[in-house]
Structures are given as structure tokens and as C-alpha cells.
CHARMM-style PDB file with segment names, atoms N, HN, CA, C and O in Angstrom:
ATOM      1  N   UNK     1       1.594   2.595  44.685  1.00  0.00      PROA
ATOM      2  CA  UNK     1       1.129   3.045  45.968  1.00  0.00      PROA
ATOM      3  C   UNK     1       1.875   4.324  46.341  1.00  0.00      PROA
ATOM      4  O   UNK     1       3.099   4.313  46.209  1.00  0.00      PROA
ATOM      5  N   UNK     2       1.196   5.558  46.848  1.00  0.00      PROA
ATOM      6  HN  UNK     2       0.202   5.567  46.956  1.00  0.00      PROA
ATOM      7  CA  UNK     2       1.937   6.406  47.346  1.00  0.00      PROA
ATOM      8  C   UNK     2       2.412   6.611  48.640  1.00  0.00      PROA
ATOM      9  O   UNK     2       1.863   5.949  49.521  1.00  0.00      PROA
ATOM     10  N   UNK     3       3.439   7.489  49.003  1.00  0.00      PROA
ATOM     11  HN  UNK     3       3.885   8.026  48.287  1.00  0.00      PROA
ATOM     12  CA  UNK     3       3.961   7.176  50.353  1.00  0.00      PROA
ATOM     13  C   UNK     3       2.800   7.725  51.269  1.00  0.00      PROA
ATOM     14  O   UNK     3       1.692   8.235  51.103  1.00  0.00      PROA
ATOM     15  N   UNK     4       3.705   7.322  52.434  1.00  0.00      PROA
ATOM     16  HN  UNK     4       4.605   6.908  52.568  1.00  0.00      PROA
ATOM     17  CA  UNK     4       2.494   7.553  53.756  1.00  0.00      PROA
ATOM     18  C   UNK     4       3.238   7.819  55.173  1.00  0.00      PROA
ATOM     19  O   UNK     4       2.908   7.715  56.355  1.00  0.00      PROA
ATOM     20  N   UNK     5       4.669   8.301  54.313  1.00  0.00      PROA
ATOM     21  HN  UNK     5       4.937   8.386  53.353  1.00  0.00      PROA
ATOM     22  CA  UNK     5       5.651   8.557  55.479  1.00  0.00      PROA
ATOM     23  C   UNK     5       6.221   9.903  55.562  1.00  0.00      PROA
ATOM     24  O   UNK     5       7.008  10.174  54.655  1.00  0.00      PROA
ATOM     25  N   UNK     6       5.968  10.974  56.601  1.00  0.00      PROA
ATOM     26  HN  UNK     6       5.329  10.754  57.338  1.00  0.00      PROA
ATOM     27  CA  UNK     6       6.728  11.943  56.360  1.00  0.00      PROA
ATOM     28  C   UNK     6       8.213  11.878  56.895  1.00  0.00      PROA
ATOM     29  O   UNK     6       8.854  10.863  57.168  1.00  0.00      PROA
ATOM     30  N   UNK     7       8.650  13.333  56.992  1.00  0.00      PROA
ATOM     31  HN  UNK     7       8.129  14.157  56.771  1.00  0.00      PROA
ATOM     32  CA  UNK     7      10.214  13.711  56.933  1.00  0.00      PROA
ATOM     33  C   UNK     7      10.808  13.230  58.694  1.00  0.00      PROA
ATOM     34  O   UNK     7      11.843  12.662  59.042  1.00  0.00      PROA
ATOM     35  N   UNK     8       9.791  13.685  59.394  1.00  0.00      PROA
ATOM     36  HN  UNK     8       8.950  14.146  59.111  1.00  0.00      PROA
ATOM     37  CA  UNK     8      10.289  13.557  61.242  1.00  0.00      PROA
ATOM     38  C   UNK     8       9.635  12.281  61.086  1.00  0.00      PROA
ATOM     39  O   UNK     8      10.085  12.047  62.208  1.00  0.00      PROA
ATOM     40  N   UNK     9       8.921  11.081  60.742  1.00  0.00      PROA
ATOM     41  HN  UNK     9       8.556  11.271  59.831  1.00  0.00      PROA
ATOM     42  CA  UNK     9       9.066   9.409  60.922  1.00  0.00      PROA
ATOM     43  C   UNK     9       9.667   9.226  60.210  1.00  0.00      PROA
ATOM     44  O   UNK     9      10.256   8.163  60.410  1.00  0.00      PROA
ATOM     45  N   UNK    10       9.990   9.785  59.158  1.00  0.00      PROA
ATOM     46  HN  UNK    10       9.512  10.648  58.995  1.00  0.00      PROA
ATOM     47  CA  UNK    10      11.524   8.308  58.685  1.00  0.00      PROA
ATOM     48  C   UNK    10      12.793   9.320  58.989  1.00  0.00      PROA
ATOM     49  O   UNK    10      13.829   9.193  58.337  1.00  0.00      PROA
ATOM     50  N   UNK    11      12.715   9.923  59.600  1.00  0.00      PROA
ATOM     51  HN  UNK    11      11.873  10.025  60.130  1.00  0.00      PROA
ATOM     52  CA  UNK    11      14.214   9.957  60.634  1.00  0.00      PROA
ATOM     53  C   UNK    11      14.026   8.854  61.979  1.00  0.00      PROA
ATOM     54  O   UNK    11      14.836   8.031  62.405  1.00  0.00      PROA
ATOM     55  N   UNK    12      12.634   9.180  62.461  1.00  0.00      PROA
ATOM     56  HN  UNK    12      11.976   9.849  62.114  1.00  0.00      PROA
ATOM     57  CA  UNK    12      12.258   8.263  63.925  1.00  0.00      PROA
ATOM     58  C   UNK    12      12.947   7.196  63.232  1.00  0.00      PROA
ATOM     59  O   UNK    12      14.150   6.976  63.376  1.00  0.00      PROA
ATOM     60  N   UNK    13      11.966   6.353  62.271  1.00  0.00      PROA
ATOM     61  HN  UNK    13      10.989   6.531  62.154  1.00  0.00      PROA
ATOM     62  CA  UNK    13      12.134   4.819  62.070  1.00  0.00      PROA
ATOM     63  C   UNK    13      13.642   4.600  61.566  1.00  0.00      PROA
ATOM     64  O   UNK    13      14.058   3.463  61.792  1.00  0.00      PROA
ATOM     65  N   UNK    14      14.388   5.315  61.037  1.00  0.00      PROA
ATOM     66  HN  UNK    14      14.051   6.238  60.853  1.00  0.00      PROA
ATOM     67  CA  UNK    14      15.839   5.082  60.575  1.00  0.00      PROA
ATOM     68  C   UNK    14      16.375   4.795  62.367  1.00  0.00      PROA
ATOM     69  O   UNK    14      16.772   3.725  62.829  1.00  0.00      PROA
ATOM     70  N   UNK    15      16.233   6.022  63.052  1.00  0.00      PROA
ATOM     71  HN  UNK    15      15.911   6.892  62.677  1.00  0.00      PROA
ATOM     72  CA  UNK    15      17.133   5.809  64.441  1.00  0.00      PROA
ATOM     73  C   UNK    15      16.960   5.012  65.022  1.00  0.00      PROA
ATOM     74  O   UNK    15      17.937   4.583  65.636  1.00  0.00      PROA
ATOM     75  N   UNK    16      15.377   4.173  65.241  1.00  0.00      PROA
ATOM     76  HN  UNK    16      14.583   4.521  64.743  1.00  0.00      PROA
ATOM     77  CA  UNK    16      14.985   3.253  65.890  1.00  0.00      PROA
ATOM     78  C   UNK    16      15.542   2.206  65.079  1.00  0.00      PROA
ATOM     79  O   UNK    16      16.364   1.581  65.749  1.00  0.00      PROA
ATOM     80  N   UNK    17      15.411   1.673  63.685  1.00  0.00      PROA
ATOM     81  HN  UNK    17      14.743   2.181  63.141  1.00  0.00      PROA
ATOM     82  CA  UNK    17      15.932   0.948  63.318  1.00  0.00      PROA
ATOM     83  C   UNK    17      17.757   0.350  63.265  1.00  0.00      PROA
ATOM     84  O   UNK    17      18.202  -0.793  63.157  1.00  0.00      PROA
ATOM     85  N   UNK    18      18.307   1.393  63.366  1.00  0.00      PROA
ATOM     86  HN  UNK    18      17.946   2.321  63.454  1.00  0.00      PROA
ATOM     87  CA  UNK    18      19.435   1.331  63.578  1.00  0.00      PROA
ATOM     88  C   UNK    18      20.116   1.330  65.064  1.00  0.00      PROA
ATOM     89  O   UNK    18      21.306   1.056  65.215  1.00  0.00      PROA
ATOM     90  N   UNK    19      19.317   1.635  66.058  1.00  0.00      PROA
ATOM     91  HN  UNK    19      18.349   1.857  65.936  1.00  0.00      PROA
ATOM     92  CA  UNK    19      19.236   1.196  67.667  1.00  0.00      PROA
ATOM     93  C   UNK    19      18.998  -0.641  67.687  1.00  0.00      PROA
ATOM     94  O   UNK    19      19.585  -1.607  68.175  1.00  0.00      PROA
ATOM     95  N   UNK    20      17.965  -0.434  66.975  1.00  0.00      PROA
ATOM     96  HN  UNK    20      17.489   0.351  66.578  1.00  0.00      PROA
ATOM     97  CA  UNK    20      17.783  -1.801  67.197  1.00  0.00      PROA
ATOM     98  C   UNK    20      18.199  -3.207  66.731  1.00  0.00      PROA
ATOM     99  O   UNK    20      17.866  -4.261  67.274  1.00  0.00      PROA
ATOM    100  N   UNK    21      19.455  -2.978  64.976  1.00  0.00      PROA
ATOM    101  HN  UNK    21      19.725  -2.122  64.536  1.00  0.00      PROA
ATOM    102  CA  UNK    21      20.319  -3.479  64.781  1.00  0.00      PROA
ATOM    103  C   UNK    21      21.065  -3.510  65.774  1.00  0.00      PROA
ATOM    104  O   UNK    21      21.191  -4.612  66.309  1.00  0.00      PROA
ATOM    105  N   UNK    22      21.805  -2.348  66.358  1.00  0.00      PROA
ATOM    106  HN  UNK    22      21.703  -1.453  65.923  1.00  0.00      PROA
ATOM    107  CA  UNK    22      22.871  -2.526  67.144  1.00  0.00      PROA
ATOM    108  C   UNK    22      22.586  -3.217  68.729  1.00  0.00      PROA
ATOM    109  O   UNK    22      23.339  -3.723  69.561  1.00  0.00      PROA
ATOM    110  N   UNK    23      21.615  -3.050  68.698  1.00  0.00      PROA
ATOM    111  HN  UNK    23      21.003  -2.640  68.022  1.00  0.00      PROA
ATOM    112  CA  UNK    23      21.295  -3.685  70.413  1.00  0.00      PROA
ATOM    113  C   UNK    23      21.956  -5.028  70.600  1.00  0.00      PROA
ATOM    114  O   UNK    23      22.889  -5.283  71.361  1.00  0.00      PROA
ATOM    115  N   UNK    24      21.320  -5.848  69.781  1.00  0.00      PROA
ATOM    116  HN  UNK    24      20.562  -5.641  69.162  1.00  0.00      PROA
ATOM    117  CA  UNK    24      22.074  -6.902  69.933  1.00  0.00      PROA
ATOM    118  C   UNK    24      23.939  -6.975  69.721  1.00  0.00      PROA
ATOM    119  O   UNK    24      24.626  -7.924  70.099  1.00  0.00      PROA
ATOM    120  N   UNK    25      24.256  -6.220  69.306  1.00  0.00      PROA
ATOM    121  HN  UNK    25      23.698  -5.449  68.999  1.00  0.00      PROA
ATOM    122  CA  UNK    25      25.902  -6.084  69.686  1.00  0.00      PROA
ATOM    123  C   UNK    25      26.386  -5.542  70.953  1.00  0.00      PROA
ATOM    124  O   UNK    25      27.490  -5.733  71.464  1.00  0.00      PROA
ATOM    125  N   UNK    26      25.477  -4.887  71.365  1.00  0.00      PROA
ATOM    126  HN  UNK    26      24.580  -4.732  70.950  1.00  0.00      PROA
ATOM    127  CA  UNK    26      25.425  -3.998  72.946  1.00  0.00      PROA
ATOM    128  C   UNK    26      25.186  -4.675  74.123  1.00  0.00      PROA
ATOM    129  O   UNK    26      25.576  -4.382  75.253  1.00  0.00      PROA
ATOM    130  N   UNK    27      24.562  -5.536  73.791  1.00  0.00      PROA
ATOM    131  HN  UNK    27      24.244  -5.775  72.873  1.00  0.00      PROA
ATOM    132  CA  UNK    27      23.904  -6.215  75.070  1.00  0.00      PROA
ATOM    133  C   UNK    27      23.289  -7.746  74.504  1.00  0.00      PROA
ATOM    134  O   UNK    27      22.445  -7.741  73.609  1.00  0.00      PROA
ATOM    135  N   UNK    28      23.761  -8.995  75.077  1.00  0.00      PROA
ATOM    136  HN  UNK    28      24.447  -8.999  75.804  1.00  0.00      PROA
ATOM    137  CA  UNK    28      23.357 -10.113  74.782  1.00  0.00      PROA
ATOM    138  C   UNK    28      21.911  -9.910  75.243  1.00  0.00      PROA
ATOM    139  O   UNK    28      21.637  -9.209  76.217  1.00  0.00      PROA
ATOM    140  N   UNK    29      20.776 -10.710  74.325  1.00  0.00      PROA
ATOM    141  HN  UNK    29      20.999 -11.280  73.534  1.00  0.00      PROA
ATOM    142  CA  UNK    29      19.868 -10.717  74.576  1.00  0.00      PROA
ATOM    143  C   UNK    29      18.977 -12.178  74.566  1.00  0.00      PROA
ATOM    144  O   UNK    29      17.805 -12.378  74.885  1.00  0.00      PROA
ATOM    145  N   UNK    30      19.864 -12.966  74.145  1.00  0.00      PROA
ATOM    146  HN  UNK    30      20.816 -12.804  73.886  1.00  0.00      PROA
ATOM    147  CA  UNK    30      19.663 -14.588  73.877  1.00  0.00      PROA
ATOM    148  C   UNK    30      18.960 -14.595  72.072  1.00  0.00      PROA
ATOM    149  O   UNK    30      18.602 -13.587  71.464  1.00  0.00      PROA
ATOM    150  N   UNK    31      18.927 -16.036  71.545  1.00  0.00      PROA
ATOM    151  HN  UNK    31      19.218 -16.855  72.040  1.00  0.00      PROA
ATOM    152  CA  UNK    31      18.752 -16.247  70.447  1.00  0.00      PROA
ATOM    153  C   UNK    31      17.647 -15.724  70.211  1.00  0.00      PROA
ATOM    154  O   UNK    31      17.767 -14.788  69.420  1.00  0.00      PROA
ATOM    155  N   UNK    32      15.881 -16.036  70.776  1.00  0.00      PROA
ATOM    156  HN  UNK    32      15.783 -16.796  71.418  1.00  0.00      PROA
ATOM    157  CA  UNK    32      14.943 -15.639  70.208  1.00  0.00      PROA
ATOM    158  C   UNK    32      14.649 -13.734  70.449  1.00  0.00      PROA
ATOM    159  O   UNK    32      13.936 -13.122  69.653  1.00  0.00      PROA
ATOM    160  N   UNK    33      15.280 -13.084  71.561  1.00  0.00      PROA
ATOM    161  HN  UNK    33      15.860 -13.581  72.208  1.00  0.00      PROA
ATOM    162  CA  UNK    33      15.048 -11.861  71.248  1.00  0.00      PROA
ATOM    163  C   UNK    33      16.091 -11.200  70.253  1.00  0.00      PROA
ATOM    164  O   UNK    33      15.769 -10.126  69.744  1.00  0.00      PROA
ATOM    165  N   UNK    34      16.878 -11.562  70.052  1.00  0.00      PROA
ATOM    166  HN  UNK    34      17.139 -12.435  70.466  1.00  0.00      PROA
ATOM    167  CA  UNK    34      18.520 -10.742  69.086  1.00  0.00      PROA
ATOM    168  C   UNK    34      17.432 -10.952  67.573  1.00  0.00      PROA
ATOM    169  O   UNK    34      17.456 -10.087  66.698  1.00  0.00      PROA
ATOM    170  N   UNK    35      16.623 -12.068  67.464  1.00  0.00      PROA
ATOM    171  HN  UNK    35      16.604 -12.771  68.175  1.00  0.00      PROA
ATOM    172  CA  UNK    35      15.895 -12.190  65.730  1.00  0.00      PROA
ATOM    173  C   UNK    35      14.996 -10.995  66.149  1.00  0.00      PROA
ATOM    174  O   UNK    35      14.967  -9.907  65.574  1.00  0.00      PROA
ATOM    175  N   UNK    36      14.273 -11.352  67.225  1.00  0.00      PROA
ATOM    176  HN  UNK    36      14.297 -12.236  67.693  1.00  0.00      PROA
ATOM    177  CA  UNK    36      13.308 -10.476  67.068  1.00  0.00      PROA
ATOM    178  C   UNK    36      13.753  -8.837  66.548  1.00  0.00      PROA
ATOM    179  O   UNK    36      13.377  -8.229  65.546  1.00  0.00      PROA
ATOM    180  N   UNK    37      14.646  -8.429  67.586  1.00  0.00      PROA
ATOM    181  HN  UNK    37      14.951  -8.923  68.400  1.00  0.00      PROA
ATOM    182  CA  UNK    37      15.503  -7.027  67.366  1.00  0.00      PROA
ATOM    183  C   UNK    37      15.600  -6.580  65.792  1.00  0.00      PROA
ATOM    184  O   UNK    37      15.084  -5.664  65.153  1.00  0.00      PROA
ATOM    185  N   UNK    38      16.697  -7.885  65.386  1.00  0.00      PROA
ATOM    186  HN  UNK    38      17.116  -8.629  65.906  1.00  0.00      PROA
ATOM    187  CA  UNK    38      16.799  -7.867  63.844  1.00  0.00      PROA
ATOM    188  C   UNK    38      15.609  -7.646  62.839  1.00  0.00      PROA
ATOM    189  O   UNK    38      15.490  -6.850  61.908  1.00  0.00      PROA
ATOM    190  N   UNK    39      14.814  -8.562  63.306  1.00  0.00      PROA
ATOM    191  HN  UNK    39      14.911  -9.209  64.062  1.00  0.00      PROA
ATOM    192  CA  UNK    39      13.832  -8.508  62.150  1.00  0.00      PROA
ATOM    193  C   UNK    39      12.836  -6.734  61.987  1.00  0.00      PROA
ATOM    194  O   UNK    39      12.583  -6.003  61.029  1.00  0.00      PROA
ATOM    195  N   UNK    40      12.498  -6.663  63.668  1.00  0.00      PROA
ATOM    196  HN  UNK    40      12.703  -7.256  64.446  1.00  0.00      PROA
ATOM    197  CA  UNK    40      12.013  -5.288  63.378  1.00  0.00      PROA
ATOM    198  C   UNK    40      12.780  -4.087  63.289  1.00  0.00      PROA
ATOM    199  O   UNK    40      12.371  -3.125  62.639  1.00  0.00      PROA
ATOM    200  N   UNK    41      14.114  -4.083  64.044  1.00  0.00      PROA
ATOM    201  HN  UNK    41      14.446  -4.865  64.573  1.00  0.00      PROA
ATOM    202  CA  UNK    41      15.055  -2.741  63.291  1.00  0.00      PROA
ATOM    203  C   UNK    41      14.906  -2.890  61.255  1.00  0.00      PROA
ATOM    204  O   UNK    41      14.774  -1.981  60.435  1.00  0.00      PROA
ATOM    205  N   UNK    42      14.983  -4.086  61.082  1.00  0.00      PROA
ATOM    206  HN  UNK    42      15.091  -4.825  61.748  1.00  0.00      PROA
ATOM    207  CA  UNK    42      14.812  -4.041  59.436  1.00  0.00      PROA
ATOM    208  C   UNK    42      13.713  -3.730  58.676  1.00  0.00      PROA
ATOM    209  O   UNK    42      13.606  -3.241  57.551  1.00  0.00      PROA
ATOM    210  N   UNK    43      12.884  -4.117  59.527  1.00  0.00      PROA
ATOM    211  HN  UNK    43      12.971  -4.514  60.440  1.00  0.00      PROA
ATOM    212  CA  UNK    43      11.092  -3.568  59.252  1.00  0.00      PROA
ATOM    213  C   UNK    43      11.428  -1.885  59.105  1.00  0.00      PROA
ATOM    214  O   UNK    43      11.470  -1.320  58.013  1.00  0.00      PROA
ATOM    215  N   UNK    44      11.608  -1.352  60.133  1.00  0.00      PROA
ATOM    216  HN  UNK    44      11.574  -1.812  61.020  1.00  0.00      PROA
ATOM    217  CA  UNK    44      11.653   0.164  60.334  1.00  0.00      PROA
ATOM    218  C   UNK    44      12.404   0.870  59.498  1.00  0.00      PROA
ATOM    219  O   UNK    44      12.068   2.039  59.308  1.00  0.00      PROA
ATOM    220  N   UNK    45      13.972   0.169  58.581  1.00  0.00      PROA
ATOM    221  HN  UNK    45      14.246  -0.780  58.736  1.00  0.00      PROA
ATOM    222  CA  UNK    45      14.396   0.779  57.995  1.00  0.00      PROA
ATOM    223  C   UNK    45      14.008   0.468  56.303  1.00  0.00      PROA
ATOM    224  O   UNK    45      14.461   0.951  55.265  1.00  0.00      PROA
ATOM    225  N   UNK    46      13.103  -0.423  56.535  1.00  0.00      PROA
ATOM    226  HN  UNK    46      12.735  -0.815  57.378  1.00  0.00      PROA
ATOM    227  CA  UNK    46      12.905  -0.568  55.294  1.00  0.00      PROA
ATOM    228  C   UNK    46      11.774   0.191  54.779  1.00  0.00      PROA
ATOM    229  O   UNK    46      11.711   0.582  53.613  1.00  0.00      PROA
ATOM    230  N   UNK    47      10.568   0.465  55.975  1.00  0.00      PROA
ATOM    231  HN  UNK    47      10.620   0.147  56.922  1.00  0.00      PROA
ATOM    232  CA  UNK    47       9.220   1.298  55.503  1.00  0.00      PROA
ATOM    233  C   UNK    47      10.376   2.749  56.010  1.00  0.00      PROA
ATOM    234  O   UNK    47       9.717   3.788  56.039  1.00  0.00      PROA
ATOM    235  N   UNK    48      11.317   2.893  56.247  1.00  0.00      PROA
ATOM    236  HN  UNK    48      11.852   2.049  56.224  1.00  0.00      PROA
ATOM    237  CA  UNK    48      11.872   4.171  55.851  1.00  0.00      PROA
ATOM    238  C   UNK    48      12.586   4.283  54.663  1.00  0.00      PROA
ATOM    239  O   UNK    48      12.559   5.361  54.069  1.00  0.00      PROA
ATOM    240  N   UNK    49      13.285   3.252  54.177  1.00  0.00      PROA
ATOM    241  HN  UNK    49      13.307   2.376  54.660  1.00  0.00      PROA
ATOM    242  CA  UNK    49      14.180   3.592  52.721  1.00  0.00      PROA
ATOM    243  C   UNK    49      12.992   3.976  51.532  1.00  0.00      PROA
ATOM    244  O   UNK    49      13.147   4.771  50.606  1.00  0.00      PROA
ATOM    245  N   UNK    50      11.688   3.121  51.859  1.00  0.00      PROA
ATOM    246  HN  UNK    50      11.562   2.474  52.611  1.00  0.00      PROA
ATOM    247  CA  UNK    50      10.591   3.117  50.832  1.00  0.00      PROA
ATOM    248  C   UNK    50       9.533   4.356  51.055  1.00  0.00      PROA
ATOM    249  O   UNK    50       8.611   4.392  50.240  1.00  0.00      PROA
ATOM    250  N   UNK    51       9.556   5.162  51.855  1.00  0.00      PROA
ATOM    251  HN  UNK    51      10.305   5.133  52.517  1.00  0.00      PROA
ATOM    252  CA  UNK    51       8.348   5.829  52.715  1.00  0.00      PROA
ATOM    253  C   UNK    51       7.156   5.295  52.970  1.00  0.00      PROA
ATOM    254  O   UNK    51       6.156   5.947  53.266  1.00  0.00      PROA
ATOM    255  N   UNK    52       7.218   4.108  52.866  1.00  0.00      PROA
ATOM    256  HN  UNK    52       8.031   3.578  52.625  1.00  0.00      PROA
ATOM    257  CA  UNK    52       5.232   3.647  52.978  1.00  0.00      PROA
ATOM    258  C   UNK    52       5.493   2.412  53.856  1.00  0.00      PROA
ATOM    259  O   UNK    52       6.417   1.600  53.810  1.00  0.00      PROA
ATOM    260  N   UNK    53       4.103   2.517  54.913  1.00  0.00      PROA
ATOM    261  HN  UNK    53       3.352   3.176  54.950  1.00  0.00      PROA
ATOM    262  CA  UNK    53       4.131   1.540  56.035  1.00  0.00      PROA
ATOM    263  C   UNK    53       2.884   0.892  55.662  1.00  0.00      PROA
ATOM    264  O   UNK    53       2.060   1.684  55.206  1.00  0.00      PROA
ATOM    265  N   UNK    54       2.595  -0.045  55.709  1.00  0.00      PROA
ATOM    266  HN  UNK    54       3.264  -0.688  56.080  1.00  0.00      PROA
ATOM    267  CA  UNK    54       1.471  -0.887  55.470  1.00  0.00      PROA
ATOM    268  C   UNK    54       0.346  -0.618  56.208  1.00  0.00      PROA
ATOM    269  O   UNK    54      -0.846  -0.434  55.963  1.00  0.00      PROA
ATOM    270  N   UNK    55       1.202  -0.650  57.391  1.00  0.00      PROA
ATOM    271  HN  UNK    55       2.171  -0.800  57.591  1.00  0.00      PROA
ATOM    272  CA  UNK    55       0.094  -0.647  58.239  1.00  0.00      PROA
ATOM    273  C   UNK    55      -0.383   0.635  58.730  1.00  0.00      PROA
ATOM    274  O   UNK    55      -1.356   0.750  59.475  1.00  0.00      PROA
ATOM    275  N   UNK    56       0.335   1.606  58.290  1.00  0.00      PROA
ATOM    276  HN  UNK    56       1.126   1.511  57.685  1.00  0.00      PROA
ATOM    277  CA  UNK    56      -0.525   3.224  58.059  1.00  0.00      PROA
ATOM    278  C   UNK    56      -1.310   2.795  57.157  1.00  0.00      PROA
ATOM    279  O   UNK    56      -2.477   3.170  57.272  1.00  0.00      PROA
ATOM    280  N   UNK    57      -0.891   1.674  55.699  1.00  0.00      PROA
ATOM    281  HN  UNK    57       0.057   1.370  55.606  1.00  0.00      PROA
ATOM    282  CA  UNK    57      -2.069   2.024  54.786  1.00  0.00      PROA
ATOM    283  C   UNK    57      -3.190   1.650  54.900  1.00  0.00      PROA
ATOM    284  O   UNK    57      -4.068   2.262  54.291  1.00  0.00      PROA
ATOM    285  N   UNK    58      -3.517   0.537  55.709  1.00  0.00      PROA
ATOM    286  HN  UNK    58      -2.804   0.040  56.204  1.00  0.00      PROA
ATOM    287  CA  UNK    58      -4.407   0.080  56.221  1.00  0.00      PROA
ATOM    288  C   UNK    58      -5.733   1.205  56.663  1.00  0.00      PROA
ATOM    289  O   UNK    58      -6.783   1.590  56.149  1.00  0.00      PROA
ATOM    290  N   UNK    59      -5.092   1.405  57.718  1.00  0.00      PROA
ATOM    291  HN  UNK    59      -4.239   1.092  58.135  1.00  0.00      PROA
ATOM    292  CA  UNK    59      -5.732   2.688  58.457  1.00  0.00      PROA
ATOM    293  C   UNK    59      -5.759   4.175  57.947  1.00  0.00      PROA
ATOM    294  O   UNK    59      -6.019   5.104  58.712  1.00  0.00      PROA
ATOM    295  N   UNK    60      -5.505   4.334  56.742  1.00  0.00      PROA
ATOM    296  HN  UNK    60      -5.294   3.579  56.121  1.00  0.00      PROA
ATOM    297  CA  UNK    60      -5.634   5.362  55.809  1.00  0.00      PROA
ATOM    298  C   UNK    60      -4.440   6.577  56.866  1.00  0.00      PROA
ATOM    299  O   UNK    60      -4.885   7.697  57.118  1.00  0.00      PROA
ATOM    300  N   UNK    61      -3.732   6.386  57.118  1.00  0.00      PROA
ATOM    301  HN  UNK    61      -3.371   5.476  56.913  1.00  0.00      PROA
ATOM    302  CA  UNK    61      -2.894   7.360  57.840  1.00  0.00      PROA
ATOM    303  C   UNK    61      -1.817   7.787  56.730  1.00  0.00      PROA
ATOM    304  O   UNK    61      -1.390   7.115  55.790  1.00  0.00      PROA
ATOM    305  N   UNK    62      -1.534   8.969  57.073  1.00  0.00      PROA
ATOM    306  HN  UNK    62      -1.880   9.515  57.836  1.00  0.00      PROA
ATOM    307  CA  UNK    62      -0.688   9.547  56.493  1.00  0.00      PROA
ATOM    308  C   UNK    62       0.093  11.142  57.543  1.00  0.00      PROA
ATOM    309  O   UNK    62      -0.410  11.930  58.344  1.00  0.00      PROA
ATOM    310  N   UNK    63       1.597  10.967  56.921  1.00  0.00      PROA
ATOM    311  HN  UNK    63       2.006  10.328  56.270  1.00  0.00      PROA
ATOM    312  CA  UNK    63       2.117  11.491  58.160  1.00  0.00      PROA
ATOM    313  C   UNK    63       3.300  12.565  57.320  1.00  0.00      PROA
ATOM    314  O   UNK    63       4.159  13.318  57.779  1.00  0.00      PROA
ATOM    315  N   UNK    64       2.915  12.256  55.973  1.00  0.00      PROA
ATOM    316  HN  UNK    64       2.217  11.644  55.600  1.00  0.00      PROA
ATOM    317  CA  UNK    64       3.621  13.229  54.864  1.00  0.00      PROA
ATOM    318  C   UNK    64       2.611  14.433  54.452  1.00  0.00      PROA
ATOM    319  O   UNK    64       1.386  14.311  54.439  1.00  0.00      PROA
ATOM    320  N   UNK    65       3.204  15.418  54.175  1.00  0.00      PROA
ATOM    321  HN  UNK    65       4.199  15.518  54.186  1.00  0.00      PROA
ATOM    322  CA  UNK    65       2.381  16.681  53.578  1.00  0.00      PROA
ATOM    323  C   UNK    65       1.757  16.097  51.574  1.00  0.00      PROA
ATOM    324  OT1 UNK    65       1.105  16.876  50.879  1.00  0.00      PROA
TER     325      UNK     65
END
């Protein structure tokens, strides 16, 4: 599969992802929102370590040259 991520979203999704690891160290948020946090800061850094989002591919989007 080819990517579907350009250079300014996977900086976005790295910062957001890494905001959103840390939130929960910043601010208690109780058990079911701190997973939630976790799970999607990890979503974001992971369709950034890989460049491809699924759900761009879905929708034929693309945001790379």
C-alpha cells in the first residue's frame, strides 16, 4: 500500500499524538477517558511512523505530493 500522508500531517499527528499520551499525566481524567487518550494518541503516532491512514484510504485521500 502506498502512503497517504504528507510532511505538515505527520508532524500534526506526531504532536497530537504525543499531547495526547501526555494528557493523562497532566491532568487526571478517570479510567475510561486516560484509555481512550492512550489508545488514540497511539493511533496518530502510528499512521505517522507508517505514513498511511486507513481511513484516508478509504476515501481515496491523499495529503502527500
Amino acid at each position: 500500500m502506498s502512503t497517504n500522508v504528507g510532511t505538515l500531517d505527520r508532524a500534526l499527528r506526531v504532536l497530537l499524538g504525543l499531547a495526547l499520551l501526555a494528557l493523562p499525566l497532566l491532568a487526571p481524567l478517570g479510567g475510561f477517558w486516560t484509555g481512550i487518550s492512550l489508545i488514540i494518541g497511539l493511533v496518530f503516532l502510528a499512521t505517522a511512523a507508517l505514513r498511511l491512514c486507513p481511513i484516508y484510504a478509504i476515501f481515496n485521500i491523499r495529503t502527500c505530493k
